[in-house]
C-alpha positions, 0 to 999 in steps of 0.5 A: 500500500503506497503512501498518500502524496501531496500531505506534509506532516504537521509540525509539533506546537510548542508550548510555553515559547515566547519570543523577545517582546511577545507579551504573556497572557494577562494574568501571568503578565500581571503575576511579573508586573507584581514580583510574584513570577521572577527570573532565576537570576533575581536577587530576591531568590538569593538564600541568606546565611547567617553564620551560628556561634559555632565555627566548626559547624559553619564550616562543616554545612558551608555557611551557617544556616539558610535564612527563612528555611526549616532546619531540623536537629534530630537526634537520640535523648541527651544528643546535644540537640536543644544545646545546638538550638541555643547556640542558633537562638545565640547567633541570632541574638548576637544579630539583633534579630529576635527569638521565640521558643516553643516550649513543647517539652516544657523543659525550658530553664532561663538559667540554662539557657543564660549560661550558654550565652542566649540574652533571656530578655530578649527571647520569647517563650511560649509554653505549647499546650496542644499540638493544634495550638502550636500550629495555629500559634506558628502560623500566626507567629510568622514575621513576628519573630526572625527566628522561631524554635520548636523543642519539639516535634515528638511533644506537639501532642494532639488535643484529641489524644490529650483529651481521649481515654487512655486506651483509645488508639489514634493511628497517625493521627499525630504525623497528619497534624505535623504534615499539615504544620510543614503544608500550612507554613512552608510557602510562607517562611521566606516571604515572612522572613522567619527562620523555623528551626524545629527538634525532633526525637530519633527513635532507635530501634533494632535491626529493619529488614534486610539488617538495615537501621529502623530509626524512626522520626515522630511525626512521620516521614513526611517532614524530612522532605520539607527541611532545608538543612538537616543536622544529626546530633549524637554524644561521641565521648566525655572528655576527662581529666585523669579520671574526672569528666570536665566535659563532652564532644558532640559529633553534628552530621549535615544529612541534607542540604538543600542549599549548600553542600551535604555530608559535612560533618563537625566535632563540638567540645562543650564542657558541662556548664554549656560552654564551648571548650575552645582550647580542646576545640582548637587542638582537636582542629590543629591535629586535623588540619596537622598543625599538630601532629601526632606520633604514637603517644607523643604529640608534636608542635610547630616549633615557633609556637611559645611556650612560657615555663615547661618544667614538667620533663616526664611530659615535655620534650624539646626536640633539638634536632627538629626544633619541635616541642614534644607533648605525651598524652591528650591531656598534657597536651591540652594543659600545656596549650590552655597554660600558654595564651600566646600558644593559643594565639598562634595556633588559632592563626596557623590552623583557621587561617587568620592570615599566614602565620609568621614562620620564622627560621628555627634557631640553632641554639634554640633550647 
């Protein structure tokens, strides 16, 4: 059977296409004229970041936080995660921008939260009573605050099962209100400008199936796909003296970013009143970075590092033939450091890069 002669093939209309000048339907031109459809390149769509009051995390997610974004900290029970949170509301403060803690676990203590540096004057705190009360309240709150904390998602409990006999099973009835919190406000974050920094549990249970984890989110898995920036706090180890702890090291996994880079991973050393150790900080970075090096027990500094009345031989050792100072064990080695300010001085330059550091010509008959 011949084909049919004389017919062409019709050309495929392409859709969306406009050429240079040619004006858009009249409710899309207007949605341009107002602002409310831009170019990719409009400042407007630009994320702002804000640098949090612990440099190490900055650098591990790549700039701080994102501004008028969900950023959630997750982690098991005495992880760090409400200590992080005030270290963002810190951040805020020390920007002159304003604060509101929801207080879902009823857990907030001013003295607490005073001691790792939060003005409690300047933070506003609203004790949450059900979980549709929080949700209407955020709803309302946005644009009032710059920054607001939700401590946390597991506690937002539903007015239903708070009122409901004991027994009464209410299934997933807690993961729809907080799937329709995240609905409700999301669209609304960045024109609002307000920064939603939310905590949640992470239950840990056994082995899933096929051996892999069976760690669960109250709340559902819904809010994982809303979070902008997702940080995953857990306890690494307690930091000691002899046999004394004086304080601890939380490790902080950037899981997702949405606006950076992802996979980041930071080391916290706070010593038990919620202050940062920065002398323990600074050596754990200097031996990453291999300002400080490490042989074995014995630690090994830059050689132009000062240091003012080692008398202790059994700990230190001045290497003659490498013109270094010698320092066994973590603990000599963190004493020595926090003994020495114009030590502490130098090192923060070499390892943070404040600079190049000075790097004299070792002596000779430098003792």
């Amino acid at each position: 059977m011949s084909a049919k002669k004389g017919k062409t093939k019709a050309k495929p209309k392409v859709r969306g296409h406009r050429k240079p000048g040619q004006q858009y339907p009249e409710p899309i031109q207007k949605m341009m004229n107002d602002g409310l459809i831009v170019r990719g390149s409009d400042p407007s769509l630009i994320i702002e970041w804000m640098p949090t009051a612990l440099p190490m995390l900055d650098e591990a997610t790549g700039g701080g936080i994102p501004l008028s974004r969900i950023i959630m900290l997750t982690g098991e029970w005495s992880s760090g995660k409400t200590l992080v949170a005030q270290y963002i509301a810190r951040a805020f403060q020390d920007n002159g921008k304003s604060v509101l803690l929801m207080d879902a676990e009823q857990t907030y203590d001013p003295r607490w939260w005073h001691d790792t540096g939060v003005n409690t004057e300047d933070l506003w705190v609203y004790p949450v009573p059900s979980g549709e009360a929080a949700v209407n309240t955020l709803e309302e709150a946005l644009g009032g605050w710059d920054c607001i904390i939700i401590d946390s998602i597991a506690a937002l409990v539903p007015l239903a099962e708070q009122e409901a006999e004991v027994e009464k099973a209410h299934v997933a009835l807690h993961a729809r209100l907080i799937n329709k919190m995240f609905r409700k406000v999301n669209g609304k974050l960045r024109p609002s400008g307000t920064t939603l920094v939310i905590i949640n549990q992470l239950r840990t249970g056994g082995l899933g199936s096929y051996g892999g984890s069976q760690d669960t989110l109250p709340g559902g898995r819904g809010q994982q796909f809303w979070t902008t920036l997702w940080l995953r706090t857990y306890r690494i180890k307690w930091n000691m003296v002899g046999e004394e702890r004086t304080g601890f090291v939380i490790g902080c996994d950037v899981t997702k970013n949405k606006a950076g880079r992802s996979g980041g991973h930071a080391e916290l050393v706070f010593t038990f009143n919620g202050q940062l150790d920065r002398v323990s900080m600074l050596v754990q970075d200097a031996l990453a970075r291999e300002v400080i090096v490490r042989a074995g027990a014995w630690y090994r500094l830059p050689y132009n590092v000062p240091f003012a009345d080692v008398t202790d031989v059994n700990r230190y050792l001045w290497d003659e033939d490498n013109h270094q100072m010698r320092v066994m064990g973590s603990e000599g080695l963190n004493t020595l450091v926090m003994n020495n300010p114009d030590a502490v001085a130098l090192l923060e330059k070499m390892t943070y890069g404040e600079g190049e550091a000075d790097v004299p010509t070792p002596a000779p008959n430098h003792a």
